[in-house]
C-alpha positions in Angstrom: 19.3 -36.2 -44.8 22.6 -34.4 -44.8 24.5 -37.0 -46.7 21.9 -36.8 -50.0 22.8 -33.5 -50.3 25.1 -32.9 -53.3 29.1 -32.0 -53.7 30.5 -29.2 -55.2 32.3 -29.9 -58.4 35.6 -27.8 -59.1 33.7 -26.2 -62.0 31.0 -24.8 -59.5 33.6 -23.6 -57.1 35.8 -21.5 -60.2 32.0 -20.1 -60.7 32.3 -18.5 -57.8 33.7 -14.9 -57.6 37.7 -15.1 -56.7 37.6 -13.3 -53.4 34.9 -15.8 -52.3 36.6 -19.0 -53.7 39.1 -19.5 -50.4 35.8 -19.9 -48.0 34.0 -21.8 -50.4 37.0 -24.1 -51.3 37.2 -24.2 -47.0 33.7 -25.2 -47.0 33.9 -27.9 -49.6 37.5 -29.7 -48.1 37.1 -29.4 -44.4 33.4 -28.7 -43.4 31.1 -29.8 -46.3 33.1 -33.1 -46.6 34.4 -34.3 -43.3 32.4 -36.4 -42.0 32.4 -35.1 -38.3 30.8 -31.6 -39.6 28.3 -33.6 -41.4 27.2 -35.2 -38.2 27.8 -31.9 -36.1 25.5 -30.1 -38.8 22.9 -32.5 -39.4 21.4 -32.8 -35.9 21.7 -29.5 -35.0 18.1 -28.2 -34.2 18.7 -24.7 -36.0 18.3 -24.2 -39.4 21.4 -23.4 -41.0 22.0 -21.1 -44.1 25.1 -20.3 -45.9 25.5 -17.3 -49.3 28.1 -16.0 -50.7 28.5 -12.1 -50.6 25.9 -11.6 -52.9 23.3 -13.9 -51.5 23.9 -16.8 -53.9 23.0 -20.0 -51.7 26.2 -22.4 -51.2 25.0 -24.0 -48.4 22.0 -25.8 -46.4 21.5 -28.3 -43.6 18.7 -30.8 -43.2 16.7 -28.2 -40.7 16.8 -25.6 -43.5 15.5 -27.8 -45.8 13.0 -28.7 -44.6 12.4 -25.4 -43.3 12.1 -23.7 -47.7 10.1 -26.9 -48.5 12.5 -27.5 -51.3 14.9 -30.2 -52.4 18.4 -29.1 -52.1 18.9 -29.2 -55.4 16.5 -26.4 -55.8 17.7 -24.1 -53.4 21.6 -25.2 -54.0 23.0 -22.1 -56.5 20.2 -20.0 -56.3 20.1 -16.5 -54.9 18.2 -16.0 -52.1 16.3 -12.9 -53.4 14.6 -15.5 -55.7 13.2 -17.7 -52.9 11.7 -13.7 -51.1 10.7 -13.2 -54.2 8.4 -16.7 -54.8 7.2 -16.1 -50.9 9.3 -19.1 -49.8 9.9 -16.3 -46.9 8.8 -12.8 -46.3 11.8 -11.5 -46.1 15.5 -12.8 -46.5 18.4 -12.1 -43.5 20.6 -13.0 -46.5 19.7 -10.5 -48.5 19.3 -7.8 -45.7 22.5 -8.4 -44.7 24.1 -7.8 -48.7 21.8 -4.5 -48.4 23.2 -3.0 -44.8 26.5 -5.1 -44.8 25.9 -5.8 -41.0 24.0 -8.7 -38.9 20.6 -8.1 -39.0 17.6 -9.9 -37.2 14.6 -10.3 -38.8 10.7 -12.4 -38.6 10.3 -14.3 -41.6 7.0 -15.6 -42.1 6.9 -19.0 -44.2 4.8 -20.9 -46.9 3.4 -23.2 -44.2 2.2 -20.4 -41.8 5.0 -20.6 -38.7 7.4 -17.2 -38.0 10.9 -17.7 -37.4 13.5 -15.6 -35.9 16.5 -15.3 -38.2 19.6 -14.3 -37.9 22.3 -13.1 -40.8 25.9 -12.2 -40.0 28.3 -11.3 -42.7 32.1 -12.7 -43.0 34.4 -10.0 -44.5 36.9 -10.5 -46.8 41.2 -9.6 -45.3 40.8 -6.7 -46.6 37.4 -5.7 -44.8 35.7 -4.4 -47.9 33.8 -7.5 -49.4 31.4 -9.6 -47.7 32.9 -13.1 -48.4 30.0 -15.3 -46.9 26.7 -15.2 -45.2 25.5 -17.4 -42.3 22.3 -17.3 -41.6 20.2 -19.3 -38.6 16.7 -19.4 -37.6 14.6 -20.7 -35.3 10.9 -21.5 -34.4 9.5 -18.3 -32.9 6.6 -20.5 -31.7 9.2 -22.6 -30.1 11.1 -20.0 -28.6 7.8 -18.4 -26.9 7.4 -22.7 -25.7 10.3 -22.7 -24.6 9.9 -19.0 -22.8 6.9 -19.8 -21.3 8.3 -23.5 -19.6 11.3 -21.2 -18.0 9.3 -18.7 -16.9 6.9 -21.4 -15.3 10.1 -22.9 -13.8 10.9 -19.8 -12.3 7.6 -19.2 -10.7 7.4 -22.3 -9.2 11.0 -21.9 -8.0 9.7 -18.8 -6.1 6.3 -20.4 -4.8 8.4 -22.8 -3.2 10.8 -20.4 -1.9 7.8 -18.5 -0.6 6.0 -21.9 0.7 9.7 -22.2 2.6 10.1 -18.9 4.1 6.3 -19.7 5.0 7.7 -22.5 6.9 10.9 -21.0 8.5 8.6 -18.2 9.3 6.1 -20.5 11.2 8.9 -22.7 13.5 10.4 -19.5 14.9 6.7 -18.1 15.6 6.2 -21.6 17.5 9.3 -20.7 19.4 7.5 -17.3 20.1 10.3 -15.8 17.9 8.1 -12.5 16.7 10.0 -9.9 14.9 9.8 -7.3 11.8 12.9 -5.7 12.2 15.6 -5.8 9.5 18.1 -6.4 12.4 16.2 -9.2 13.7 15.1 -10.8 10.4 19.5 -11.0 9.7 19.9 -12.8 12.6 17.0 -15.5 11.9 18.5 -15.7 9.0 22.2 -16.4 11.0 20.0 -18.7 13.4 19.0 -21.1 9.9 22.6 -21.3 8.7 24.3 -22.2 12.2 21.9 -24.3 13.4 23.1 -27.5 11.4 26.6 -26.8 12.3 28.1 -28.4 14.8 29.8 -25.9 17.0 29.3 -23.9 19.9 27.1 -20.7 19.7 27.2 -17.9 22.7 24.2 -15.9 22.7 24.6 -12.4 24.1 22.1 -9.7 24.8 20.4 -7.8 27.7 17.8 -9.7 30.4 14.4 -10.0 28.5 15.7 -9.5 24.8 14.9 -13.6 24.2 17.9 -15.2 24.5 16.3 -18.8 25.5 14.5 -18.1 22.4 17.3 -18.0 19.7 18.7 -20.8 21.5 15.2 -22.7 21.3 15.6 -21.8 17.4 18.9 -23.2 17.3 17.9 -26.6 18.1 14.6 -26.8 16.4 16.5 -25.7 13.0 19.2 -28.2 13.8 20.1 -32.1 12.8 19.0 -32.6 16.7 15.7 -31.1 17.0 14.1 -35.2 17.8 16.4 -35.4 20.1 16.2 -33.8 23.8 16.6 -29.8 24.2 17.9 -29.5 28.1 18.2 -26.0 30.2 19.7 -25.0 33.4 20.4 -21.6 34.4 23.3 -21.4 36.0 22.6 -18.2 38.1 19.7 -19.6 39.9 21.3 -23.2 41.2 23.4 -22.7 44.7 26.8 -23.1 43.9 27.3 -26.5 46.4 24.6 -28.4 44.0 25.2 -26.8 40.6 27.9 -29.6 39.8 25.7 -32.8 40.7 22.9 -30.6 39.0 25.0 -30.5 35.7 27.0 -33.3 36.2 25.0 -35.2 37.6 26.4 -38.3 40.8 26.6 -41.7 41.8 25.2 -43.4 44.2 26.1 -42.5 48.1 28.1 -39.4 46.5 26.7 -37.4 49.9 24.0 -37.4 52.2 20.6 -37.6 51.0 22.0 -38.3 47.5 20.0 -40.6 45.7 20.8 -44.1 46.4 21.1 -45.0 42.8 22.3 -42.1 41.7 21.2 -39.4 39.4 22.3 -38.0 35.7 23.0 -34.7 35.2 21.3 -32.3 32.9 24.4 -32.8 30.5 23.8 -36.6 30.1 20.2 -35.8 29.6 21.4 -33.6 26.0 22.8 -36.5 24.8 22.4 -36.4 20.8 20.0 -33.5 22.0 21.1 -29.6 22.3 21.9 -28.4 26.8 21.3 -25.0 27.2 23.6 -23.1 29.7 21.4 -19.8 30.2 23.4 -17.2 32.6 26.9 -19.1 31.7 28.4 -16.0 33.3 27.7 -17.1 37.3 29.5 -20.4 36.3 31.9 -20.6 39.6 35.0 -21.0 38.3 36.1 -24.7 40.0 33.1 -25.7 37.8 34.2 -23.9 34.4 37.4 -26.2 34.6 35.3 -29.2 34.5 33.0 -27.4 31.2 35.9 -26.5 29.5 37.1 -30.5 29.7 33.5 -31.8 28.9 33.8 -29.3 25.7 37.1 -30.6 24.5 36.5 -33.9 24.3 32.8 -34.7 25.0 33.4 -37.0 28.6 33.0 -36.1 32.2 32.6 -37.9 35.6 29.7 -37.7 37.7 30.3 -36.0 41.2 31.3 -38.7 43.2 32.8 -41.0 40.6 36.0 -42.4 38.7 34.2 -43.6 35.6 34.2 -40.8 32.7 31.0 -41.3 30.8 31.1 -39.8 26.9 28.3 -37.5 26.0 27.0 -36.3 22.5 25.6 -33.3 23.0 25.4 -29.6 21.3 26.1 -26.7 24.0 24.3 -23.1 23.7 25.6 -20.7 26.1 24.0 -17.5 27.0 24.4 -14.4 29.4 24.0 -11.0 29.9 27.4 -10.4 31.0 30.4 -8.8 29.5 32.4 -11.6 29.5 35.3 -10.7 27.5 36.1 -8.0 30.3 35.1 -11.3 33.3 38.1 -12.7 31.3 39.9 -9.6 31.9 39.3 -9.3 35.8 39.7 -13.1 36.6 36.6 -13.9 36.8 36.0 -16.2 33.6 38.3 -18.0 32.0 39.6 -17.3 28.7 40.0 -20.9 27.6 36.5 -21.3 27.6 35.5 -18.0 26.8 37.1 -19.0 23.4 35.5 -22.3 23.6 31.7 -21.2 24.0 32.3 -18.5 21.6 32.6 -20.3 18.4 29.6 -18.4 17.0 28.7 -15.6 18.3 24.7 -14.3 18.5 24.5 -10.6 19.7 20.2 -9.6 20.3 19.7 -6.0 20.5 18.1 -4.5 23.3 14.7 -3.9 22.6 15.0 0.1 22.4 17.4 -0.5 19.5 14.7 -2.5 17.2 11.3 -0.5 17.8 9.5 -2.0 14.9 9.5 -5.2 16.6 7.6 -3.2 19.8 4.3 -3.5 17.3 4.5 -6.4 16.0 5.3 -8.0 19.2 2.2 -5.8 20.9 0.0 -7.3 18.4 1.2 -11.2 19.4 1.0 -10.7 22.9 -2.9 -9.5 22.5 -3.8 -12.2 20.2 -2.0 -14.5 22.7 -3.4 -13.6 25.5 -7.1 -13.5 23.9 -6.8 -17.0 23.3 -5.5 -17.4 27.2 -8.4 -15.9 28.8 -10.9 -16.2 26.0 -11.8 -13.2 25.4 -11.8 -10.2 22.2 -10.0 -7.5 23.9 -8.3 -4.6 21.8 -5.8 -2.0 22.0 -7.0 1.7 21.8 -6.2 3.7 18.7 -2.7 5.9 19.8 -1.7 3.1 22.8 0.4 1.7 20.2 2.3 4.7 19.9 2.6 4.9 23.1 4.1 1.8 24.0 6.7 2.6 21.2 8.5 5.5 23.2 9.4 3.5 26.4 12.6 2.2 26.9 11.8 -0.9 27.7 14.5 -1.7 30.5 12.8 -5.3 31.0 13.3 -5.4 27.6 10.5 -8.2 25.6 9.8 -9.5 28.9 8.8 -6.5 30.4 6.7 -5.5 27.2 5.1 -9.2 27.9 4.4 -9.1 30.8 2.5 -5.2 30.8 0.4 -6.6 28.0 -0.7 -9.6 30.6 -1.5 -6.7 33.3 -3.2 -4.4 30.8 -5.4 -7.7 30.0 -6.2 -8.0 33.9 -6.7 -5.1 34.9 -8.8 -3.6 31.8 -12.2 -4.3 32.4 -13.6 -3.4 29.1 -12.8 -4.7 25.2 -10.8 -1.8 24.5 -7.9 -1.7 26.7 -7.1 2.5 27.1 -4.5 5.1 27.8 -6.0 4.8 30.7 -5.0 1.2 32.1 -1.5 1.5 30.5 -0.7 4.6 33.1 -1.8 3.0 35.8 0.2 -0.3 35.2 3.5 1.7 34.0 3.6 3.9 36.0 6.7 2.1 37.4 8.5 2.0 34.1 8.5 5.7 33.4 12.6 5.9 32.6 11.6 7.2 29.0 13.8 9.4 27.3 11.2 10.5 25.6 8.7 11.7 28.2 9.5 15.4 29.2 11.3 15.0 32.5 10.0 17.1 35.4 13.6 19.3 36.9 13.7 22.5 39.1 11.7 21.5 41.8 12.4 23.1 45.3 10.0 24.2 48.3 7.8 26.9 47.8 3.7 27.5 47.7 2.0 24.4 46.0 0.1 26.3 43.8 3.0 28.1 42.8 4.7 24.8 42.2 2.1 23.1 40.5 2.0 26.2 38.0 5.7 25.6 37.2 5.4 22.1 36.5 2.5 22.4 34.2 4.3 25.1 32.3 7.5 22.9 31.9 5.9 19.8 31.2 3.7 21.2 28.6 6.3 23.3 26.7 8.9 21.2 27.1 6.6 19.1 25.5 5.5 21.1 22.2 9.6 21.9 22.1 10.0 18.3 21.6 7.2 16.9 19.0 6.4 20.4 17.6 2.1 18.8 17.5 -0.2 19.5 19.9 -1.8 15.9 19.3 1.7 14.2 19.7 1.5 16.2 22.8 -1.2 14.9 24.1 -0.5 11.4 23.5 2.2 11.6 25.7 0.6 13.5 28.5 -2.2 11.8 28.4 -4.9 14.4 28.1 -7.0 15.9 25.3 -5.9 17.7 22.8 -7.8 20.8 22.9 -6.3 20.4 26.9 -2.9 21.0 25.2 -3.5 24.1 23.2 -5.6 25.8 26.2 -2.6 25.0 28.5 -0.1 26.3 25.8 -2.1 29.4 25.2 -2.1 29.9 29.3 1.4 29.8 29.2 2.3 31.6 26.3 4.0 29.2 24.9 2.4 29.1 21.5 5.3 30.0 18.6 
């Protein structure tokens, strides 16, 4: 124990070279003595090892002890060269620091077999030209590798159970059919998993097809609400005369052929749930008045009553609309423009985020396998193909020519072929050659011209005779004869 270790008499402290005597005499009145350093140094797990400049021990704490093997008053006094020289160590930090008057690191193998990591740092003197004192620590190398090993085992199971969560995330939004590989795409699921627990108001904004009802499916199934109800109405496809009872919902004898005990409205239905107002945009405006009230303080009154009923309920909005500039032209009012928009959610088009176009492809197959039980496949280059349309209909359109390519392909492999005959009527590619320059004059001359600029214009664009023919649709030894006809081989 720290307290059977012995005091310095003033003798031993005059022993001690003059330069040295201040640290020592410090040592001895404030941190050898006091009984607060005693404790402090006693339970700390390091082993701790005080010299003088020239290595002669002054100083040891219980770990060190017991660390040498020796009682203290052994190793008290002694020079530490003496104890590497008996094999108490291998090698002494005290001494290597008196030899390259710096702090040095080094492994010390001991009597009993263990290697410790130990650490000398030298205390100048005022005048920076003596080392006054040595402090040297060590400590278990066996321990720190323990010790290693249990944070790096921490550390992968902190990242198997990150992976086992994105796992998870990744899993709902593929039961939402929320399929994408795009960086742009994977930022906003990642946007979708920090708003959905809030609770505010989200505006979803994109083109018709890109999957709006699909980020706002995500929204509740990420959010405190997802056991509760998830209500839609699209407010472009209602008439405008019933869109109010339909959202409102009415009491009894409200109008003819009402229902005689009434009827909730779809917002009533959301309560503690998530309502989904798809096209918000075709909203009459009579009825965005009442919306806007609902929103600022959760109650309403059914059509045809007094009593205002109080409704918990999250709103999504969502439209393809501009309607910032509806604001502008009268047509949508600002109040609840601001309202709705809380948290904005912009979905690119699907032309703007191609990568998704495969992985998407590759859904809709295996989807529609399982559909019609069957194995069918895409042919090698289709993929390609599918890659360079615009996609006006956006993911919907891509959905739904999978479906026909399914129908209409009677064989497993579903080819160039089918895809031309069932998009034909989506042909606004940017990067198919366009056909220009037709006027009347002898069809064969005609058709000559046309070959000619489609097929060069063609070669001018992908510069590859296969590329080429992927896009025409034809062979590739078709290409070169047709380029060599034309002479428009570079």
């Amino acid at each position: 124990m720290f307290t059977a270790q012995r005091s310095y008499s003033e003798r031993e402290v005059l022993e001690v070279p003059v330069s040295n005597q201040s640290y020592l005499k410090k040592i001895v009145s404030a941190g050898y003595e006091g009984e607060f350093y005693k404790v402090m140094v006693e339970y700390l797990g390091e082993e701790i090892f005080v010299a003088d400049g020239v290595g002669k021990i002054l100083f040891v704490n219980p770990a060190s002890v017991k660390t040498i093997g020796l009682p203290v008053d052994q190793i008290i006094g002694r020079s530490a060269e003496d104890l590497e020289r008996e094999g108490y160590f291998s090698v002494s930090s005290t001494m290597e620091v008196v030899r390259q008057r710096k702090t040095v690191n080094v492994l010390q193998k001991l009597k009993d077999g263990r290697t410790v990591l130990a650490t000398g740092v030298p205390i100048f003197n005022k005048e920076q030209d003596e080392i006054a004192m040595i402090i040297s620590t060590s400590k278990d190398v066996d321990s720190v590798n323990e010790l290693l090993h249990t944070v790096e085992k921490q550390a992968a199971e902190i990242e198997k159970n990150k992976a086992e969560i994105h796992n998870l995330r990744e899993s709902m939004f593929e039961a939402e059919g929320f399929i994408s590989s795009d960086p742009v795409m994977e930022e906003l699921k990642n946007t979708i998993t920090r708003v959905a627990p809030l609770e505010v108001s989200v505006l979803i904004q994109g083109e018709t097809g890109v999957g709006k009802e699909v980020v706002a499916r995500s929204l509740h199934k990420f959010s405190n609400r997802n056991s509760e109800p998830y209500i839609k109405i699209n407010c472009g496809t209602i008439p405008e005369q019933l869109i109010e009872s339909e959202l409102f919902g009415y009491e009894k004898g409200a109008f003819t052929g009402a229902n005689a005990a009434g009827k909730k409205g779809k917002v009533e239905m959301a309560h503690m749930g998530t309502l989904f107002l798809d096209e918000i945009g075709e909203l009459p405006l009579t009825l965005q008045v009442k919306l806007l009230d609902f929103l600022q303080d959760g109650s309403f009154t059914r059509v045809g009553g007094t009593e205002r009923r109080k409704v918990n309920a999250r709103v999504v909005a969502a439209t393809n609309r501009d309607l910032k500039r509806m604001c502008e032209e009268g047509k949508f009012r600002k109040d609840l423009y601001y309202r709705l928009n809380v948290i904005p959610i912009n979905i690119p088009p699907l032309k703007d985020r191609r990568e998704d176009i495969d992985v998407l492809t590759k859904y809709f197959v295996s989807r529609n396998n399982s559909k019609y039980r069957c194995n069918k496949k895409i042919e090698n280059g289709l993929l390609d193909i599918l890659t360079r349309f615009e996609w006006p209909g956006n993911v919907r359109e891509l959905e739904n020519v999978i479906e026909r390519l399914f129908v209409m392909s009677e064989e497993d492999v579903i080819r160039k072929e089918n895809l031309k005959s069932v998009i034909s009527e989506h042909r606004g590619n940017s990067n198919v050659p366009a056909v220009t320059n037709i006027s009347i004059r002898p069809l064969k001359e005609a058709k000559w011209d046309l070959e000619k600029q489609l097929v060069s214009k063609a070669y001018e664009m992908y510069h590859s005779t296969y590329k080429v023919a992927e896009v025409l649709q034809v062979d590739q030894s078709t290409v070169v004869k047709l380029l060599h006809k034309h002479n428009c081989m570079k």
